[in-house]
Each structure stands twice: as C-alpha cells, then as structure tokens.
N, C-alpha and C positions, 0 to 999 in steps of 0.2 A: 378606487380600490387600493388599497395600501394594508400591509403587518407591519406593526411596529414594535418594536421590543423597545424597552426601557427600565436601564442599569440592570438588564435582564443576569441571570445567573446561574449555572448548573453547576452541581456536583455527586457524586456517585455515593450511594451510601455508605461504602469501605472507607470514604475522605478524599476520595482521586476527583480533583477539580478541573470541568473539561471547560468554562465557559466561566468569564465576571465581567461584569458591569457592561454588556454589549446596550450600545443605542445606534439605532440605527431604523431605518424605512422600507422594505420591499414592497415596488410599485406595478406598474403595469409593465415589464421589461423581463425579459430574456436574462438570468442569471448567471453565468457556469462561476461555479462552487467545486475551487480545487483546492490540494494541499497534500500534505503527504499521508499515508493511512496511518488510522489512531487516533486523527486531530481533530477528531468529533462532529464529522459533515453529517455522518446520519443521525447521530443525536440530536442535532439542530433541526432536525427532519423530521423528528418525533416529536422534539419539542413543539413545533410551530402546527402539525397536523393533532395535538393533545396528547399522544399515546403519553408521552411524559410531562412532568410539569415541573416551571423553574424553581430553582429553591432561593429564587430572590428575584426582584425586579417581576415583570410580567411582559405579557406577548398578548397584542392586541389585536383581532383579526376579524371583527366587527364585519357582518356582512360577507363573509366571505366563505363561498364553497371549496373547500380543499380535497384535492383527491392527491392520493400519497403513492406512486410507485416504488416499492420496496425491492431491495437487491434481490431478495430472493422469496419465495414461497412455495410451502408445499403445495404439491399437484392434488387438486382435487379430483375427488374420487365420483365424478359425474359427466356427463357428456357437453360439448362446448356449448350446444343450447342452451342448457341449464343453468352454466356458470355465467353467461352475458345476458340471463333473464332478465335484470334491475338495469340494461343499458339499452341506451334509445338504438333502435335498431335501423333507424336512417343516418345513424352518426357516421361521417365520413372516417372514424377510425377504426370501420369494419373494413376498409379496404385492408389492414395492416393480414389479416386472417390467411390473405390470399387465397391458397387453395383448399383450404383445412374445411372438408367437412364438418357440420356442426354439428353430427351423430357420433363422433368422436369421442372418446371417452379422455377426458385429459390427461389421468396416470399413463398412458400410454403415447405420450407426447413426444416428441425430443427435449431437449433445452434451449435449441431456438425456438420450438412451435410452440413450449408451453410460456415463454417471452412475450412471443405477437401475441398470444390470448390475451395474457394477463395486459400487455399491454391496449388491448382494444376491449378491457374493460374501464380500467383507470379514465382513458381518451374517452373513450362515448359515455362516462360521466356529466361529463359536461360544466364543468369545474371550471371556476373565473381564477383559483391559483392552482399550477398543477406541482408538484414534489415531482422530481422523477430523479434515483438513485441509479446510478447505469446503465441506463433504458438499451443499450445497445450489445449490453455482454447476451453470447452466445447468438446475435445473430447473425446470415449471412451479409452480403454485400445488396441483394435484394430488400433485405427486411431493414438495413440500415437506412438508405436510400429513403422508404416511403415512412420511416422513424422522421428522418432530418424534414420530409416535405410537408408532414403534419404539423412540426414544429415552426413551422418557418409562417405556416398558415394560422395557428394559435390565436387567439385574440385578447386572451388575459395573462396575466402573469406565469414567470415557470423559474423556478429552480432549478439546472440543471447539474446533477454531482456525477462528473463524467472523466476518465481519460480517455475518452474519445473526440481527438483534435480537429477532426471534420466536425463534430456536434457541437464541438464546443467556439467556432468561428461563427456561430448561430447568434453567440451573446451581445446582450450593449452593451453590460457590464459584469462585472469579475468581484466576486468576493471568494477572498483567499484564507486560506487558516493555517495560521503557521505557528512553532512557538513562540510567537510574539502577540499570538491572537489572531483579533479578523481584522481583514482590511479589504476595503472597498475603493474599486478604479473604475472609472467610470463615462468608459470611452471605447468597448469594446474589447476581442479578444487582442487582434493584432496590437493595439493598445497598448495593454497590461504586459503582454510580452514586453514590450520594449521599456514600458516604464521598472515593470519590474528588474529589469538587466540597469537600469540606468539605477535604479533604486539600491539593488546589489553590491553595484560597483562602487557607487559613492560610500556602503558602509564598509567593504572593503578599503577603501582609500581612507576610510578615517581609522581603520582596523594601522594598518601599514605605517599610518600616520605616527598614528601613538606610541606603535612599539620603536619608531625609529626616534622619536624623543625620552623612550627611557633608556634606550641604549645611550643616547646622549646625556643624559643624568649620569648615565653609570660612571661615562668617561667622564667625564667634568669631574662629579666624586670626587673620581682616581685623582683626577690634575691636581686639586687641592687639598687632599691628603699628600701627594706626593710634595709639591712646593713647600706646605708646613714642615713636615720631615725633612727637608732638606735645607729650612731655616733653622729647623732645630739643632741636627745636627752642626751647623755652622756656630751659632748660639753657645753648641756644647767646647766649642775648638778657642772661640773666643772669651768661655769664662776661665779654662784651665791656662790661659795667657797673660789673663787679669789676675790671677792669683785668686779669687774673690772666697770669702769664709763660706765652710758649708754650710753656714743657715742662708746666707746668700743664691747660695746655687740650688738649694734644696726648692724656694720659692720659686724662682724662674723655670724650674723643672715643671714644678707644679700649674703655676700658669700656661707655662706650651704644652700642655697633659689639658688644662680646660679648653684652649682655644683651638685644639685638632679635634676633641669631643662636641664642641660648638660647629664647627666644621661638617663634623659626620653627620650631625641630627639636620642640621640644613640641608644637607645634601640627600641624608637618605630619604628625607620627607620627600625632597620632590624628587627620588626615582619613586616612593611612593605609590604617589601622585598618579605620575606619568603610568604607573603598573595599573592602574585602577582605572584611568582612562580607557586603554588599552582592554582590560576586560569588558568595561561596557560596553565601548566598539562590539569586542566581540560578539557581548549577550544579543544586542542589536541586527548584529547578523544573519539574515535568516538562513539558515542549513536543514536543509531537508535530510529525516534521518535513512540513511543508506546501508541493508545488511551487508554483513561483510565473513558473511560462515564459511568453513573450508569443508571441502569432500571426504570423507571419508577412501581410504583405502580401498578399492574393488577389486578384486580377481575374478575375471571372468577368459576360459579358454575361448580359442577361434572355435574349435571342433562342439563347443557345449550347445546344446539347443535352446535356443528362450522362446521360439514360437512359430507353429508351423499350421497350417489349416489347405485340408486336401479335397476339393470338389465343395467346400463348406458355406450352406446357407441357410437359412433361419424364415421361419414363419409363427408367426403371433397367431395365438390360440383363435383371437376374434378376426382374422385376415385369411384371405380365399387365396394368397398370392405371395411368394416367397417377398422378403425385404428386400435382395437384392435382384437386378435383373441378369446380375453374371455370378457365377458358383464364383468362392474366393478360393483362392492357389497363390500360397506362398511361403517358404520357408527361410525362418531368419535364425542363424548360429552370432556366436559369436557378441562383440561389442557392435552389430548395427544401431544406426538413428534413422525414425523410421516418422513419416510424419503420414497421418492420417487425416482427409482432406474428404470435402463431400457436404451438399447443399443442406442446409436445417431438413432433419427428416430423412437423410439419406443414410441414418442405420450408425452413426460413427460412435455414441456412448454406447449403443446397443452390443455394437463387438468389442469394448472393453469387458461391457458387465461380463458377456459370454467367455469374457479370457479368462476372468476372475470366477467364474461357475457359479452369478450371481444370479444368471436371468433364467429362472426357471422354466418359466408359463413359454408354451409355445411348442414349433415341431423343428428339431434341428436334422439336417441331410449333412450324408459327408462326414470330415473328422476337422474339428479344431483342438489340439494340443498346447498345452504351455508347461514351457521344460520345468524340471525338478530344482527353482534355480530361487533366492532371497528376492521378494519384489515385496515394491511397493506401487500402488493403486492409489490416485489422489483425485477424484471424482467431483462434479463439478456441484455435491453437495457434503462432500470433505464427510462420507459417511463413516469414513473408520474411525472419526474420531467421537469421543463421551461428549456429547454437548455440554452437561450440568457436572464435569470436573474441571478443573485449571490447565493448567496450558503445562505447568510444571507436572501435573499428575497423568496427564495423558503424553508425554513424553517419555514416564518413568517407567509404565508398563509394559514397554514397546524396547526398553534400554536397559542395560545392563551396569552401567555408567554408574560413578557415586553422585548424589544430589548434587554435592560442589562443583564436579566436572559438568553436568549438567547446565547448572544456569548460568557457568560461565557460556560454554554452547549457546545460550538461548539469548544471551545478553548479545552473539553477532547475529541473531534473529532478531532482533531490535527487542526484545523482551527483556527489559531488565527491572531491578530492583522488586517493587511491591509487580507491578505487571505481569510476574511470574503466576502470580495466586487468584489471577482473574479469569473467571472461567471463560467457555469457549463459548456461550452461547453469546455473552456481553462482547463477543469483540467485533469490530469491523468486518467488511468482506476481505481487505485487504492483509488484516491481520490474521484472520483467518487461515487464508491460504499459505502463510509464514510460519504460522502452530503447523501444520500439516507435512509443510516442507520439512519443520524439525523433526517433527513427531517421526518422520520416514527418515532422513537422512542420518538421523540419530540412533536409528535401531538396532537392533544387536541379533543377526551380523549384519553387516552393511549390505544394501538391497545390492541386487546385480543386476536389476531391471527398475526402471521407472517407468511406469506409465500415468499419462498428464491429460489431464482432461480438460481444456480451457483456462491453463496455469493462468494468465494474464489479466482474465477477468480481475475487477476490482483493485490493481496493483497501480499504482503512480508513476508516472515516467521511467525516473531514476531508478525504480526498483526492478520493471521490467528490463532493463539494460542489465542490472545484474545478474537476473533470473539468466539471461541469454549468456553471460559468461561464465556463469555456474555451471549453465548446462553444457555449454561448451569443453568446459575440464572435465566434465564427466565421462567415468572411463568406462562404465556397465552400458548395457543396453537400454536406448530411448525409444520411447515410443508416445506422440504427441498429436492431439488433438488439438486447431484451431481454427479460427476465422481469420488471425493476424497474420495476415503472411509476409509483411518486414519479418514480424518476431520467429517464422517458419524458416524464412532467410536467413536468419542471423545464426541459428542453430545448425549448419554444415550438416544437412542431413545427406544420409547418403541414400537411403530407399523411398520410395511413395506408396500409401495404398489409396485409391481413389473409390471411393464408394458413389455407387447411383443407384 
C-alpha cells in the first residue's frame, strides 16, 4: 500500500500557495504530521482523501481505502445507532463508545462523547490508510488512553495531525511543515526531536556564522578606507614640500580619489556578500510563527459579580434525571480564575451555554446568574463568529477600532497582510481559535470576563505556552474548560468547579 504525490502542488484560488512540487511516499507506518497552524496539514488531508484536488502534480492512492477524521463536525441530528449504521459492528472501535447508549440522540452529546462517536465511525470503517486530524481534542484521559491503544493495534497506514505528545510518540516517522515546506524524518518521534534541535542549531551556527563575517567586512572596510586616507593625507603634506605645479597635484589628487572608490566597491561587495549569506542563513531557519498580542486594559471591582448559581441544576427535556448529581453553589466577584473540570459528559459546555442563556430545551431548578459585566464566550465551535466573512470583518463588528489599528492587532494574531481577508470557514482549527481570541479581546469594551471552552485544542506547542501567559496577565475574570491539566496548571487558578 503506498500514496504517492509527484511534483504535487496547491494553491488557493485568492493566489495563497500552500504546497509545490512535493514528491514523496506514504507507506504502511505511523505518521505524526506537525508544524505550526496555518501550514496546511489539513489541506494535505483533503488533498490526499479527494475533498480537494492539486493544481499541479497528482496524488496517487491506487487501491486504497481512506477514511478521513476531521477536526471537527456537526452533530448529527440522529441517535448513535443510526449514525454508526454503515460500520461493522464487531469492529473493535466500538469499544471507543464506552458507556454511550446507542439510543442517544448525538446533538445532545458533549464534545468528547460526540469525539468517541465520530471517532468509532472513521475506526470501524475499516480503512487500510486512516487521516486523523486531532483525534484526541476534547477527550478525557480515558477516551485518550483507548484512542492511543487502537492506534498502536492499527495495521495499515495513518496520518497522524496532532499536539498530542503521548499520541504522537506512537510515530515511525515525522513529516513536518514548516515555512521551508515538508520534511520527512524518519526514525521516529524521539528521533525527529532531536534531529530536529541538531538541525536548528546547525542553521543557527551558520545564522551567527555569517553575520559575524559581515561585521568583519564592515571593519576590514573601515581599515582600508582608513590607511588610504591616511596615505593620502601624507601624499597631500609631501606634494606641498615638493613644490609640485597644480596640474601635478590636481592628478595625484585625482588618482587617490579613484583608488579609495576602487577600495569601497571591493570592500562593500563583500560586506555584501556576507549580508546575503547571512539572510539566507536566516530564511533557512525554521521559526515557528508565535502571537505576540497585548491585553487590553480591564476594570473589573472586587465587590462586582460575574457569576453566581444557588441550589442550581439542569435536566434535558429527553432525561428522567437531573445532569448533575449535586445542586451547584457558588459565588464568584471580583477578578477570580476558575477552572472547570469534569469526565466527557459530566455537563462542563452545558454550564457555559447555561451562563450564556444559550441552552434553552430542558428544566432548570435553583437560580444561575451572570453579572451585568462585558464577556466574552469562545465555545469549542467558535459559534459567535460569521463563518462566510474574513477574519478582518468579524473583528470589525465586535470593535470600535479604525481598520489600521485593527490589522495592526491582528498582524500579533499572526494575521497579516492578504490573511486578513481570508474567511473564517477556510481557516485551520488553530487559526480559528486565534480569529476568535481577536475577535473577543479586541471588542469594544474590553470583555471583563472570558470564558474558554477547550482553548488549546488544535494550537501548536509554542502557541499554547503563549496562550498560558496571556492568560496569565489577564486581569478580568477566567473561567476555563479543559482536559489539559499542565495547561490548567500553568494558569494560577485560584477556584475549581468539579462537575459529576
């Protein structure tokens, strides 16, 4: 079994070119497929499953059953029977289901449990190459667990497009996208790691290299500009001693005037040079791109309320049994961070949408409040924002800002130039979540409350580090949903709500 691409090529019909001349083999092995968001993993995803097609070279996949898990999908509007009808029903990635009744109607999932479906439809396909685009966002530590042991039992091919470093230690090999392209290693995760860093540093050292030989051009330069000038000068002390005629002196002038101009053009060529080397170094350098946006200003009192819920629990119109098995009790003033914690299924988007007075259907007891205060909601299907406008047009409705001030903004969102006018459906999951983060932090007025729904999903190492120190300076109220609990860690919360 093998896909092969050759002098394969994409580009977007605006002109944004995400892929040229790739040749390369995907065989019977274990893939993880990393890089930073933007650098077109899932497009390579859609290319090689047909949804797109190259606009040069081809992609050769002869014989080959491909099943494509996608970041994300709407919830279908049918019971879990129905939707795993077309999957072999002795496939052992029915265990992924666990407890999930199959009478279950999917809109009525979580985001992990609608996860395990979708992925124990993909899996009991029965696919000799499988795609899977973050098989692991929004699950718990259970649903990861029997993810990695399906995978590890696999017997044909898989692509894996994941920040998840436990899933991604599964690999043989590493194909990376970077702005330099793709590149294939091919010895494993631990591997790539280290080749990578050894890769790194060598083009670092030739980075280092070169600008410490144009600094040396620079001075050398100087030296021989300066020693001509200082023959000249001597030149000039020895003709006025000689007595010599001014057509005499006039010429000699003229000649140390061509040979300090002979001087400069030798010397500036090779700082040059050396400046050109030095850039290439650099281009060669792989740099992963990293936001870098400031906070907005927040005023938020100790005394002000942002959220409080008193005896407060919730039942689903088609459920005999409240969601939670204890009433909630808790009152939060002031700047708290509050992390919200609890198994796939244990109700945690549920009491956002409820904060937001999104989740209508159902019977609420008790009183849940949320104070009279600027928030923002970033949900783990980014629903506040316009899918089919830009990134710069759903920014602008939400801000007050003039358009200048704005894409400067978005350009530390990593949004710059034409990428401003790319809508929101075409973008990554990672880019995504970056539109959204502007789109709120950029509002007018500044929120005084964030609440986060699975921020982390689909975001790249580096950029989760950032996310954790952004949120960090943040001075309104947090309120966070995750599975990631380094990233729960890293955010100094100071309250818990535990849902069961």
């Amino acid at each position: 079994m093998s896909i092969i691409f050759k002098g394969t090529g994409f580009q977007w019909p605006q002109g944004q070119v995400v892929f040229e001349n790739l040749n390369f083999t995907l065989q019977k092995n274990i893939y993880g497929f990393v890089g930073p968001n933007g650098m077109g993993k899932t497009t390579l995803s859609r290319l090689i499953c047909g949804e797109l097609e190259p606009t040069s070279g081809s992609i050769q996949a002869e014989n080959e059953s491909i099943a494509y898990f996608k970041q994300s999908e709407v919830r279908a509007e049918m019971p879990i029977a129905e939707y795993l009808s077309d999957v072999l029903a002795e496939s052992e990635a029915m265990v992924l289901l666990g407890d999930l009744g199959l009478e279950e109607i999917c809109t009525s999932l979580s985001g992990g449990e609608w996860t395990r479906v979708r992925l124990s439809k993909v899996l009991g396909l029965n696919p000799t190459f499988l795609i899977l685009d973050e098989p692991s966002n929004h699950l718990d530590r259970h649903g990861r667990m029997a993810v990695k042991e399906f995978l590890k039992a696999f017997q044909g091919g898989i692509l894996l497009i994941s920040h998840d470093r436990e899933l991604l230690q599964l690999s043989h090999k590493v194909l990376e996208a970077s702005e330099q392209g793709l590149s294939l290693y091919g010895d494993g995760w631990l591997s790539y790691i280290q080749e990578r860093e050894n890769e790194r540093q060598r083009l670092q050292n030739n980075l280092d290299l070169a600008k410490r030989k144009r600094q040396e051009n620079i001075k050398e330069r100087q030296k021989k500009i300066d020693r001509q000038e200082k023959r000249r000068r001597q030149g000039q002390k020895n003709i006025f001693k000689m007595g010599l005629p001014k057509i005499l002196i006039g010429a000699r002038k003229r000649r140390a005037q061509v040979t300090l101009g002979k001087i400069d053009k030798s010397t500036t060529e090779d700082v040059n040079r050396a400046v050109a080397e030095a850039w290439d170094a650099y281009q060669h350098l792989k740099i992963d791109p990293i936001m870098y946006a400031r906070l907005p200003k927040v005023d938020l009192a100790d005394s002000k309320m942002v959220l409080e819920a008193e005896n407060f629990n919730f039942r689903f119109s088609e459920s005999q049994k409240n969601l939670w098995k204890e009433n909630l009790n808790f009152h939060f003033r002031g700047s708290v961070r509050v992390g919200i914690r609890g198994l796939n299924g244990s109700g945690k988007s549920t009491l956002l949408n409820l904060c937001r007075g999104l989740q209508q259907g159902g019977l609420r007891a008790g009183k849940l409040n949320l104070g009279s205060i600027s928030n923002v909601f970033i949900d783990q299907e980014y629903s506040q924002m316009r899918i089919n406008e830009s990134v710069l047009e759903n920014v602008r409705w939400n801000s007050n800002l003039e358009v200048s001030e704005l894409r400067n903004h978005l350009a530390m969102f990593l949004f710059k130039g034409d990428k401003v006018h790319q809508n929101f459906v075409e973008l990554s999951g990672g880019e995504r979540l970056r539109a959204a983060l502007a789109h709120g932090l950029l509002s007018t007025p500044p929120a005084q409350a964030l609440f986060l729904d699975e921020p982390t999903n689909n975001l790249d190492m580096d950029n989760i580090e950032f996310i954790e120190d952004l949120l960090r300076q943040y001075k309104g109220s947090l309120f966070v949903v995750s599975h990631d609990e380094k990233f729960l860690e890293n955010l100094n919360l100071s309250k818990e709500i535990f849902l069961s």
